[in-house]
N, C-alpha and C positions, 0 to 999 in steps of 0.2 A: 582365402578364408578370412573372416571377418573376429579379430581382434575386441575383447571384451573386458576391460577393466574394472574387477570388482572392488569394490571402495567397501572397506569397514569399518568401521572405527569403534572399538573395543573396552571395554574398562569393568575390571575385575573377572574375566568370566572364564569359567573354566569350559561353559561348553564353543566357547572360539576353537581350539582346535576341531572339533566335532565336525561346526559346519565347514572350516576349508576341506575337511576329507570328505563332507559330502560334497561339496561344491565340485571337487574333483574327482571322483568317484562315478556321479552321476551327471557329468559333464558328456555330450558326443563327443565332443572334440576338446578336451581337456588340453592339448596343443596352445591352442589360440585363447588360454586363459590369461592376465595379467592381475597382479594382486596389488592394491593399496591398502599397506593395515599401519593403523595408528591404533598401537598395542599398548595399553596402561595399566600398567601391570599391580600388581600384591605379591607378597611372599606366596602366596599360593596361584596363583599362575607365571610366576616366573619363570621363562624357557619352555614356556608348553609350546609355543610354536618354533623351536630354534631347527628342527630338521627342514624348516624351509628357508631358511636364511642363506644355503649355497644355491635357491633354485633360483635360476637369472630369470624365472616369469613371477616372482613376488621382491614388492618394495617396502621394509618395516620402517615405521618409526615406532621406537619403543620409548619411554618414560615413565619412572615409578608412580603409582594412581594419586598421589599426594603433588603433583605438580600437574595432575587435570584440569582443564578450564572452563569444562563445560563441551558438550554435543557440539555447538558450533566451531568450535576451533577446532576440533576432532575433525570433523566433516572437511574442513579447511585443509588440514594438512594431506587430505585422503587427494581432493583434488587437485592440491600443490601436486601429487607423484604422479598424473595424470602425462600420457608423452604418445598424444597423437592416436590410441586406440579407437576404433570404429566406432566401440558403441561404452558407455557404464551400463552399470548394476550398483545401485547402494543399498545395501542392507544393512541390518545389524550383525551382531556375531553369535547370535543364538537363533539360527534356521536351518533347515534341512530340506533339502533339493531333491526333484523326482527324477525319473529317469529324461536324460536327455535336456534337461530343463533350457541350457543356453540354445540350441537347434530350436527349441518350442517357441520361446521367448521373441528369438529374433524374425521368427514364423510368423509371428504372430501382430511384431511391430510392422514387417512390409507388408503386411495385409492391408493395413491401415491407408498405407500410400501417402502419407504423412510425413516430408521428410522434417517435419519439427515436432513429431508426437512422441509423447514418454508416458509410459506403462509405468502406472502405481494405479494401488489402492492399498486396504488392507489384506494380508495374506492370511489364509485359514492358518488354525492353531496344529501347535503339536503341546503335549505335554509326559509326564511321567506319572507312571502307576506308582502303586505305593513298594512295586519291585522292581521301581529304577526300566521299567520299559516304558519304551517310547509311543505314545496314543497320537495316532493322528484323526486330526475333527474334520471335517470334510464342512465346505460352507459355500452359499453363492457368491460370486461376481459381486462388486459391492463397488460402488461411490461415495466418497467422503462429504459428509453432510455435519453442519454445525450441530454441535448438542448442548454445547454450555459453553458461556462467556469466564475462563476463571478470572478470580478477583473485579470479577464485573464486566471488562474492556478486552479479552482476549480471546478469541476463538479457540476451543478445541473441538477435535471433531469425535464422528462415531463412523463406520462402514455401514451403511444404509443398503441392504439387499436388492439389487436390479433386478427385475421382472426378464425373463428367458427371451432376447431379442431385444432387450431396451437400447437405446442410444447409449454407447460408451464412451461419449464425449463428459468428463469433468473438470471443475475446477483447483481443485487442491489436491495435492501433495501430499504423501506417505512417505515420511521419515525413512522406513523401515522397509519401503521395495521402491526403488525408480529404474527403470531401465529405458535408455536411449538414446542420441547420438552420443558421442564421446563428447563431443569438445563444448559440450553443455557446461563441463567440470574447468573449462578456461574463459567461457562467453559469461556464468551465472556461477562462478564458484561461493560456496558458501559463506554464509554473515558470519565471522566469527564472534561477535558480539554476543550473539544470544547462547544462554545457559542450556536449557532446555525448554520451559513451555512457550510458544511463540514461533518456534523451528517451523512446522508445517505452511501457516498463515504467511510467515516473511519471504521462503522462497517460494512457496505458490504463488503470491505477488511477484515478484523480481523473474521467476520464468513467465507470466502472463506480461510483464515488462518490457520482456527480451523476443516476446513473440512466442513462443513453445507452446504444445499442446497438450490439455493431460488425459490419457483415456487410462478407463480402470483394464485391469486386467482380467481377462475372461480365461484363459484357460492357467489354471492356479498350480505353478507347478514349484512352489517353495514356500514352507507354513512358518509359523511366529512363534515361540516358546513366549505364551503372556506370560503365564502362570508359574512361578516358584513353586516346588511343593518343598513340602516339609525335611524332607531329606536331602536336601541340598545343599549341605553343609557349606559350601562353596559361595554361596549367592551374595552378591555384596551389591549393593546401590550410591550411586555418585553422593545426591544428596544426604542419605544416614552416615554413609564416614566421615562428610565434611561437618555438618550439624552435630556429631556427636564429639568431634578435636576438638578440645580448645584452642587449638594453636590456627585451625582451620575456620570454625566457626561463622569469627568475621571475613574471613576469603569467600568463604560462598554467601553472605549477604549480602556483600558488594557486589559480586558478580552478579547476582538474580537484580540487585537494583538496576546495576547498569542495562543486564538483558531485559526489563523490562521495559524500559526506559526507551530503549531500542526501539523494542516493538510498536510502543505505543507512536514512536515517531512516525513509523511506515504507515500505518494507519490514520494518523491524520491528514487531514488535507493542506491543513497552513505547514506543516512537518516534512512531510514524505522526500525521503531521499529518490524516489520517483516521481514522476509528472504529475499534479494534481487532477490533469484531463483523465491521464493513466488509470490512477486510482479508481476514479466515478465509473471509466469503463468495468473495472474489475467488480466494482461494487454490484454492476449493472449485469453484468455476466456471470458472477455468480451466485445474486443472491442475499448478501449482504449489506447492510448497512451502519458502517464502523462507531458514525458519531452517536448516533443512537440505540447502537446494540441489539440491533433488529434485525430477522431474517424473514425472504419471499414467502406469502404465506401459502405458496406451493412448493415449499422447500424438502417436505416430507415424502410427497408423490413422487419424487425423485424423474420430473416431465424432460424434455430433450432442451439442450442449453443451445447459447443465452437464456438466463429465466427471464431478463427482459431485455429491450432494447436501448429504452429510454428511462428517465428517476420515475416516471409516474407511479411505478409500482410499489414504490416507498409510503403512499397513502394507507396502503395497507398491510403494512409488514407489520409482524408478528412476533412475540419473543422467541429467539430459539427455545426447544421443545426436547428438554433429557428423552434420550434413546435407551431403548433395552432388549 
């Protein structure tokens, strides 16, 4: 039986225990689970997950949320605990799993026949009523597709809905679901550099580096809490605790300069800690154009990849185009 390292990396949240009980709960084979949690804790989730600290299938790193350094280091440590498992799963620490989810998943990645494909996209939502129940939104298959450049030079994306039968071949990366071989987490371990906006764009690059493939996932068997609601007394965000310490303040300005700083390196051409060839491929595959901030102007028909072959297509790139 095939061994599944779930990587999560945490900070402030009180529904992390939630999702390890679904994870486990709705696991076939809850056996062949392993855990990587880099846990950042507050006065208010301190010890929310300490019944699992005797179980020899979970690995904690815990540290109080004031010594955080950002998604990427988080991400880092998760694969640091990485020891030979089959396959990951990185998520965040606020999702909730269907029945069966890891048997689906892994169903779903041999189907492919791809031994360098990894399953991400965006995963349909869950949220709460205003009585504290759980709503789940149900949504299509979806491909990560540019929606905005923030501060001008940086990709973020949106889930772009794939037409019923379309190619599930894409190019980028979701934070928030990847699942596929294990030892991705020692071949492509995470940049710890970067803060947070930039995460998706730098390892989507660096596994298009390493060879990997990304297909969205079509049978959606674990949704995304976007949404805070109001009653969530609990809900804490990296950037509002640091922005709002004085003693913090400047920690997290240096850090976003440095993460951005980062980013912008991977993405230039005279820069890139990857092969300049590298890059124009990726550019050329999927879509994009870094120096001038342009994207395929078939980027929204969401057509079967490569969007091209060769730059010609950059005559007619287009700005990216806000999704809703």
């Amino acid at each position: 039986m095939n061994t599944i390292l779930v990587e999560i990396a945490a900070y402030r949240d009180d529904e992390l225990p939630k999702t390890v009980a679904s994870l486990l709960k709705n696991a076939r084979y809850p056996e062949r689970l392993r855990f990587a949690i880099v846990h950042q804790f507050g006065p208010e989730t301190a010890g929310c997950i300490d019944e699992y600290k005797t179980d020899t299938r979970f690995k904690i790193v815990e540290q109080p949320w004031y010594e955080a350094r950002g998604v990427g280091v988080a991400r880092r440590k998760c694969d640091e605990l990485y020891d030979d498992e089959d396959f990951y799963l990185q998520i965040d620490s606020h999702m909730r799993c269907k029945d069966s989810w890891d048997d689906r998943l892994e169903a779903e990645w041999i189907a492919l026949s791809d031994s360098r494909a990894i399953l991400s996209s965006y995963p349909p939502a869950y949220r709460y009523d205003n009585n504290d129940r759980e709503i789940f939104v149900s949504s299509e298959p979806n491909r990560l597709v540019v929606h905005d450049m923030f501060m001008g030079d940086i990709p973020v994306f949106f889930g772009k809905a794939l037409p019923k039968d379309a190619p599930r071949r894409g190019a980028f990366v979701a934070g928030g679901l990847q699942f596929g071989p294990g030892k991705i987490c020692r071949e492509v371990p995470y940049e710890p550099r970067i803060c947070f906006i930039g995460e998706e764009i730098v390892h989507s690059l660096r596994l298009f580096a390493a060879g990997y493939h990304i297909y969205s996932v079509d049978d959606q068997v674990i949704s995304h809490l976007y949404i805070r609601s109001e009653n969530q007394k609990n809900a804490h965000h990296f950037w509002k605790d640091f922005t709002e310490s004085e003693e913090l303040k400047e920690v997290y300005a240096q850090m976003n300069k440095l993460s951005y700083g980062v980013v912008r390196e991977y993405l230039s051409v005279d820069q890139t800690p990857v092969s300049p060839g590298t890059l124009a491929s990726f550019e050329d595959f999927a879509g994009v154009e870094f120096a001038r901030r342009l994207v395929h102007p078939d980027t929204y028909h969401t057509p079967p990849l490569p969007m091209a072959v060769d730059a010609g297509w950059k005559q007619s790139a287009i700005p990216p185009q806000k999704q809703s």
